[in-house]
C-alpha positions in Angstrom: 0.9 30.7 26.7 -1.0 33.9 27.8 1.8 34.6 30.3 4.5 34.5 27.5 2.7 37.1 25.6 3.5 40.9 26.5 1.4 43.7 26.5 4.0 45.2 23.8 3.0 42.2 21.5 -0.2 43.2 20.2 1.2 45.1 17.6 2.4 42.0 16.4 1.3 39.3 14.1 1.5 35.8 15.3 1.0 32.1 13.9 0.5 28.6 15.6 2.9 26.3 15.2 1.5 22.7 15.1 3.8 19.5 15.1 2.2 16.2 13.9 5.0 13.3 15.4 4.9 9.7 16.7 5.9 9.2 20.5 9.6 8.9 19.5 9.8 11.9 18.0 7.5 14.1 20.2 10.2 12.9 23.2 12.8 14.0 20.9 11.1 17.4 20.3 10.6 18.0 24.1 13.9 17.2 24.3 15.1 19.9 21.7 12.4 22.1 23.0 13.9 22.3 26.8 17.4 22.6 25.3 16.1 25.9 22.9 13.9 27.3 25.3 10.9 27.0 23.6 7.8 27.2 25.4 4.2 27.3 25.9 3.3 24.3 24.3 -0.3 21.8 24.1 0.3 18.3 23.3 -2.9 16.5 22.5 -2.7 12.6 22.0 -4.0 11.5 18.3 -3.7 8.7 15.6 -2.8 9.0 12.0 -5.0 7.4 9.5 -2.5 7.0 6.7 -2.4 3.4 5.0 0.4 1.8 4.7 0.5 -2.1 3.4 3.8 -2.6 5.4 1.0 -1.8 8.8 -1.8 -3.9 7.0 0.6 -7.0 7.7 1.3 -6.2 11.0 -2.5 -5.9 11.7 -1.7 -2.4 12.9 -4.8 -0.3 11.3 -3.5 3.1 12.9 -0.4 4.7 15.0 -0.6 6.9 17.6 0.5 10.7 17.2 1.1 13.3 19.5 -0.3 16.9 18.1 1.9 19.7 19.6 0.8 23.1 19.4 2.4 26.5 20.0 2.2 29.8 20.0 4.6 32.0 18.2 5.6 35.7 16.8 5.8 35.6 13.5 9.1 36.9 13.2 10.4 34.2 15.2 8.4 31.5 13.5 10.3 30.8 10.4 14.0 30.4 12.6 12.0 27.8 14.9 10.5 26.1 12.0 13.4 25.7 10.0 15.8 24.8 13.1 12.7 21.9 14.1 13.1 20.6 10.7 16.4 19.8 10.2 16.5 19.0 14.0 13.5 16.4 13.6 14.3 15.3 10.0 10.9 16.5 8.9 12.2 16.8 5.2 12.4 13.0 5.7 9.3 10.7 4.6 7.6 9.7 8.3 9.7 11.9 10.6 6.3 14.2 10.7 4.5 17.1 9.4 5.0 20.7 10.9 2.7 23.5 9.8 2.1 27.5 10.3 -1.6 29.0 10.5 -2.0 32.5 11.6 -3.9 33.4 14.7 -5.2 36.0 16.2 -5.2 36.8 20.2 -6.9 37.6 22.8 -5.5 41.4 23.7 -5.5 42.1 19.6 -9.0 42.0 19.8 -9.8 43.5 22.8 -7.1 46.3 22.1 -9.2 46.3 18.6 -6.0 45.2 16.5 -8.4 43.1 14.6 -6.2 44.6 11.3 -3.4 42.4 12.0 -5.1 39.8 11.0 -6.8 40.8 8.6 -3.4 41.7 7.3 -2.3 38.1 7.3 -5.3 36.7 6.0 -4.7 38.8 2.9 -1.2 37.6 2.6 -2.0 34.1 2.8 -4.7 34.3 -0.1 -2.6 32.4 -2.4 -1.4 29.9 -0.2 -0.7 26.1 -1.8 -2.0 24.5 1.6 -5.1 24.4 3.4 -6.3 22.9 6.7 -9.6 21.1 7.0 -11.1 19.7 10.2 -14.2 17.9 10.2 -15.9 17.6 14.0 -18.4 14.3 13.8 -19.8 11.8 15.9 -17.8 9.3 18.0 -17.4 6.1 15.3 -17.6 8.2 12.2 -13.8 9.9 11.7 -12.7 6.6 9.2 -15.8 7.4 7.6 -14.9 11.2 7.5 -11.0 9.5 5.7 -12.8 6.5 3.9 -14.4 9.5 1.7 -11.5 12.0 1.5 -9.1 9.0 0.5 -11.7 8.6 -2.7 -11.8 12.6 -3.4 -7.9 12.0 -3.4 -6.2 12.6 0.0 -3.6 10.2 1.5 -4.2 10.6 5.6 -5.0 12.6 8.1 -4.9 12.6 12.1 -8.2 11.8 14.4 -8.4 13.7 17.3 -10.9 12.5 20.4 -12.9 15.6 22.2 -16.6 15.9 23.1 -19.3 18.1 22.6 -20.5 20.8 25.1 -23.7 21.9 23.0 -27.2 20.9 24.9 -28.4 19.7 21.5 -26.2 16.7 21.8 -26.8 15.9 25.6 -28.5 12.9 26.2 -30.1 11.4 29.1 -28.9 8.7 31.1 -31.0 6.8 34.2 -31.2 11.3 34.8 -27.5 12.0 34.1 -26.7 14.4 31.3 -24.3 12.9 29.1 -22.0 14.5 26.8 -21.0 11.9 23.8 -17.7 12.0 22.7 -16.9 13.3 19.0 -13.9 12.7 17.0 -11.7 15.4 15.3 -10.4 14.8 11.8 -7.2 17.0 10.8 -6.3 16.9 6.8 -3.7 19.3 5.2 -4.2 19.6 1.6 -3.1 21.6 -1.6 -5.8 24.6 -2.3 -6.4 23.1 -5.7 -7.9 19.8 -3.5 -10.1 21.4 -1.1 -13.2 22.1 -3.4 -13.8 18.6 -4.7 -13.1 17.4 -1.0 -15.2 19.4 1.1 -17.9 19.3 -1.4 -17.8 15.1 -1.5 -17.8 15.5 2.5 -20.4 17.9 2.8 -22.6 15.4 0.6 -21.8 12.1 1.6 -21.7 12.7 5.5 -24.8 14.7 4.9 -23.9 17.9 7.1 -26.7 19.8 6.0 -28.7 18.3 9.0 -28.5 19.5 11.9 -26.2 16.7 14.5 -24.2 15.6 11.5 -21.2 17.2 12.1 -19.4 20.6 11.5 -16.7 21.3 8.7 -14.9 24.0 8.0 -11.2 25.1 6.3 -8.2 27.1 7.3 -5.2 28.7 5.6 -1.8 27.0 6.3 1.3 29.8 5.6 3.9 27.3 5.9 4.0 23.7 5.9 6.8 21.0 6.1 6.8 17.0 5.5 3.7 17.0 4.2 4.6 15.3 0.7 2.3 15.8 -2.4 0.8 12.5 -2.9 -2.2 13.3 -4.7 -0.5 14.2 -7.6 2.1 10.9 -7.6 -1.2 8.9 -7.2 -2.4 11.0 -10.7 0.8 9.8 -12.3 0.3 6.1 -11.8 -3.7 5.4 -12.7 
């Protein structure tokens, strides 16, 4: 990504561009992707957490997702976006979720263009989405979705990674071993966030230290992601 961006670019805002798909249509996206020209891009392998009583039958408890990130300018953004849309049928229940969250890089701050973003973060007060990752323990992310499904959220995507802090390490026959954490990714309307970070921030108890790590971002733009909570409102 670093090599695509210019010196010239600075001045500019940009936004990352994450795509939530299945394997069918991440390989349809590449696809797409090589055709357009697009890229730059991280895929990271994950698995959604949404339930579904068709899967229950099945005995399939998750699916796999591939998380795809990239870098753009936001002037190019919102073409991309809405051409990966239609192209991917995102407006389309399970065809995916694609969202926007401002960024700020590495020659912006260094060039002290620190204002751009603070530009953007301005813009994006009122935003109707907001991103919310909760970093925990290997074994705990269905916890992590087992409490934001009660505060009211449908799914989310679990992420696998591991923790580089020494306070974590731990000693094996005089190896230093890393344990693995898990990554949980919800998008949410703003009007959620309060009740959910506060019921996570209680029940996983992360004011002790090893617990885990929380914390929100804004979204600018998000597609596919369908407003549940307030269907679920509608039928109790």
């Amino acid at each position: 990504m670093d090599k695509q961006i210019k010196e010239a670019d600075i001045d500019k805002p940009f936004l990352m561009m994450t795509l939530i798909l299945s394997l069918h249509q991440c390989h349809k996206f590449v696809r797409i992707a090589k055709k357009k020209d697009i890229r730059g891009g991280i895929i990271v392998l994950g698995r959604g957490t949404v339930k579904s009583a068709t899967l229950s039958l099945l005995g399939i408890k998750s699916q796999r997702k591939e998380v795809v990130n990239i870098l753009f300018e936001k002037e190019k953004a919102k073409e991309v976006l809405d051409f990966l849309t239609e192209e991917l049928m995102i407006h389309e229940p399970g065809h995916g979720i694609i969202y926007t969250t401002p960024v700020i890089i590495a020659g912006q701050i260094i060039n002290n263009k620190q204002g751009i973003w603070n530009k953007e973060q301005g813009m994006e007060g009122e935003s109707m989405f907001k991103k919310l990752t909760v970093v925990v323990n290997r074994g705990m992310a269905e916890d992590v979705m087992d409490i934001a499904r009660k505060s009211g959220i449908k799914g989310g995507t679990i992420l696998h990674g591991r923790g580089t802090g020494s306070e974590f390490t731990a000693r094996f026959f005089g190896m230093e071993i890393e344990p693995e954490k898990e990554l949980v990714i919800i998008l949410m309307p703003s009007d959620l966030v309060d009740k959910v970070v506060k019921d996570l921030y209680q029940e996983l108890q992360l004011a002790n230290p090893g617990n885990g790590i929380l914390f929100v971002e804004p979204v600018l733009d998000v597609r596919g992601l369908f407003d549940s909570h307030h269907d679920n409102k509608d039928t109790k």
